[in-house]
C-alpha positions in Angstrom: 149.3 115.0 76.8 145.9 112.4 77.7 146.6 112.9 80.8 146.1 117.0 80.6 143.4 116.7 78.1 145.3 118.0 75.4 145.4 114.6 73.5 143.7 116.0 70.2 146.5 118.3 70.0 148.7 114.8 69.1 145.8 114.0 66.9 146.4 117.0 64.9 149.8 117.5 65.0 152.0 117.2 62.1 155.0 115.8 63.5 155.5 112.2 64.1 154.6 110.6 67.2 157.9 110.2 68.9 157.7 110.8 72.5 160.4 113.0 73.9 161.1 114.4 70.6 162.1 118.1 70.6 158.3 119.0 69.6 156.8 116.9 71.8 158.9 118.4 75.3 157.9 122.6 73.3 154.1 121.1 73.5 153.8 119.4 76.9 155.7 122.4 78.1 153.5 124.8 76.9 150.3 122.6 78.1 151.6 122.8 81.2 151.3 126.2 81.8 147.9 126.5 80.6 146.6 123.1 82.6 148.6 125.8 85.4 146.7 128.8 85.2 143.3 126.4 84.6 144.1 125.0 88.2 144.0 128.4 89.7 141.0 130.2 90.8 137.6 130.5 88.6 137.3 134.1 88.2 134.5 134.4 84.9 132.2 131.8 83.1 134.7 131.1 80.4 137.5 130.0 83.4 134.9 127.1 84.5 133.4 126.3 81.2 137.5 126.1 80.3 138.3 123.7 83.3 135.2 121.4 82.7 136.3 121.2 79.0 139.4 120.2 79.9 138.2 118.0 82.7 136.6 115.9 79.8 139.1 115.4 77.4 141.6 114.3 79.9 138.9 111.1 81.0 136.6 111.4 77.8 135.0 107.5 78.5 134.0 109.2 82.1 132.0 111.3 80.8 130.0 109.5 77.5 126.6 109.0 79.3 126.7 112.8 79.4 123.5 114.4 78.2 125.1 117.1 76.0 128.9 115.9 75.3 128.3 112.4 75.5 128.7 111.4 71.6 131.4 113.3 71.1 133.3 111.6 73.7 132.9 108.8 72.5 133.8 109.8 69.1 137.0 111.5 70.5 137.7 108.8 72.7 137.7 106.4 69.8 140.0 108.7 68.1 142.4 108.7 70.8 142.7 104.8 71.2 143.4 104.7 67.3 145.9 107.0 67.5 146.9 105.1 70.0 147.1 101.9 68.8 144.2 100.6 70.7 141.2 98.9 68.3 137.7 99.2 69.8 136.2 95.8 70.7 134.3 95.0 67.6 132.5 91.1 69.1 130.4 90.7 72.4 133.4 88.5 73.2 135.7 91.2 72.9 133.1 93.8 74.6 133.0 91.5 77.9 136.6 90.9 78.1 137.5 94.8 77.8 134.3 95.2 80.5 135.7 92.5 82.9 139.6 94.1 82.9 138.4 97.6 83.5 136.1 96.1 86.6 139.1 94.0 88.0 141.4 97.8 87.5 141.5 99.6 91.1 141.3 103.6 90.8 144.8 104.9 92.2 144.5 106.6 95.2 147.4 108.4 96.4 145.5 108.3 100.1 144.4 105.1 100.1 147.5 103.3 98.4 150.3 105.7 99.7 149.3 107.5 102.8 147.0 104.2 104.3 149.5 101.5 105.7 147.2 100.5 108.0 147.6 96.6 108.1 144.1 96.4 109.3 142.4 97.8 106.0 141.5 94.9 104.1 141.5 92.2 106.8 137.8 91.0 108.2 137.9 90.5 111.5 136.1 88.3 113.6 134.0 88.6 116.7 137.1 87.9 119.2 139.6 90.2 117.4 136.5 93.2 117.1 135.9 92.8 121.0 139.6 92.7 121.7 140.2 96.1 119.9 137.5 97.5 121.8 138.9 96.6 124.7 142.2 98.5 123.7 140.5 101.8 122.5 138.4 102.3 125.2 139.1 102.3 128.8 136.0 100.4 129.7 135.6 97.2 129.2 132.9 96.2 126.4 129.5 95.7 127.9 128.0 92.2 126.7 127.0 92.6 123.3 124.1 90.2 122.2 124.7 88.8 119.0 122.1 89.6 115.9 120.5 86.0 116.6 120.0 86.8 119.7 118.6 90.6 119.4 116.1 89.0 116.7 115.1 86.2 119.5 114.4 89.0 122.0 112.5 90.9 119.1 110.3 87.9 118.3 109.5 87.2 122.0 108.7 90.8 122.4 106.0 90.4 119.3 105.0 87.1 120.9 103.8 89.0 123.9 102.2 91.7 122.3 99.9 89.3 120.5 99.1 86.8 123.6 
């Protein structure tokens, strides 16, 4: 249900919290045909002001610097990570740790995780390896490219001879 942006439904439900219980499938079902029809086309003002709503709740910390709705997502986010289970960090100490694990977290991509196998995507390579692929994708052979010391060398002796 976070994940549609129907998590204060579980906030105000009266049923227990048991996942896959009977009321919990009826719910998720029915959620699932409205995040459907949400999905499809924007036809009136109420469509995109519906989408956007929903938008937020299903991410509300994304969107607590917002002008307008940012206090109440932070209020609803706190509500969700209580009903949760989740306390808010309460110390700096606490603060910095929860800061540092959500910068070490990597964003899921289903491009760049799934679809990418390239084994070339994270590895730096060096001058040799750049010049040799180079040479494979093009049918020329790489002209003699200067290295940045030696384009600023050529720069400097260029400004040397405009002042003398």
């Amino acid at each position: 249900m976070n994940m549609m942006g129907f998590s204060v439904c579980c906030l105000c439900c009266d049923e227990p919290d048991v996942s896959g219980s009977d009321r919990c499938k009826t719910c998720i079902k029915s959620h699932s045909r409205t995040r459907e029809r949400l999905s499809q086309q924007s036809i009136s003002k109420a469509d995109r002001l519906s989408r956007e709503l929903v938008t937020m709740l299903s991410d509300p910390a994304s969107y607590i610097d917002d002008s307008t709705h940012g206090k109440m997502m932070i209020h609803y986010a706190t509500l969700i990570d209580k009903h949760q289970g989740t306390a808010p960090a309460s110390t700096a100490e606490e603060m910095f740790e929860v800061f540092e694990k959500q910068k070490s977290k990597s964003e899921k991509s289903l491009i760049r995780d799934v679809a990418n196998q390239n084994p070339w995507q994270n590895v730096e390579m060096d001058a040799e390896q750049r010049e040799e692929m180079l040479a494979k994708l093009s049918s020329d052979t790489p002209a003699n490219v200067t290295s940045w010391d030696d384009l600023l060398a050529q720069v400097e002796n260029f400004l040397e001879e405009d002042e003398g």
